[in-house]
N, C-alpha and C positions, 0 to 999 in steps of 0.2 A: 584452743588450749587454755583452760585454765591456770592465770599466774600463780606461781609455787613462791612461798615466802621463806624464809631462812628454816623456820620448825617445821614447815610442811616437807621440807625434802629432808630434814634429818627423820622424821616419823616414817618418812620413803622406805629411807635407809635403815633404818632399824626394824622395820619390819619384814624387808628379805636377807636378814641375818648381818646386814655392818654392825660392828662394833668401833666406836671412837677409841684415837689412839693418840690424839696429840693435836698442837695448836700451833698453826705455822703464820704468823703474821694474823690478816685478816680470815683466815680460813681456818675451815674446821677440817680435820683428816679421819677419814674413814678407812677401817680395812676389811676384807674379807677371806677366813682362810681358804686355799685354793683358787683365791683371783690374783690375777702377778701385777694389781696394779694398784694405787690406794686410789681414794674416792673422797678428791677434795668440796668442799661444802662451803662457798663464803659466806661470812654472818655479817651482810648491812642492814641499814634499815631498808624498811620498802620488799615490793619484790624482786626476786631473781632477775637477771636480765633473758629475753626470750633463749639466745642462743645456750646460756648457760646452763636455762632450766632445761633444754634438749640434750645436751653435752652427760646431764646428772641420769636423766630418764633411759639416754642409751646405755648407760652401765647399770641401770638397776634393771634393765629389761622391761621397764614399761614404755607402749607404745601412747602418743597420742590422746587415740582413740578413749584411753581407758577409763579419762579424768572425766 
C-alpha cells in the first residue's frame, strides 16, 4: 500500500463527492450528504500513519488493491 500524504487523501476525498466543512484542532472535517458520519482528515507533516490511512480508505470505499 502506497503511503497517502495529508493532499493525497483530501483529493481521495474530493473526488467521491466530500465536501470540507470545518477545522477541528489538527484535522480537517469532511462531510457527505447521506453518509451519517463526517470524515476526519489530519493535516501533519509527513505521511498518514498506516492505520489511519486504512481507517480514511474504508469510508471512501477504496480497497487496497486499488493504489
Amino acid at each position: 500500500m502506497k503511503p497517502w500524504s495529508f493532499a493525497d487523501a483530501v483529493r481521495a476525498a474530493r473526488e467521491r463527492g466530500w465536501r470540507f466543512d470545518r477545522v477541528s484542532g489538527s484535522h480537517y472535517i469532511f462531510v457527505k450528504f447521506g453518509e451519517p458520519r463526517d470524515l476526519p482528515i489530519p493535516c501533519h507533516r509527513g505521511d498518514l500513519k498506516p492505520g489511519t490511512q486504512r481507517s480514511i480508505m474504508r469510508v471512501l470505499g477504496i480497497s487496497p488493491r486499488e493504489l
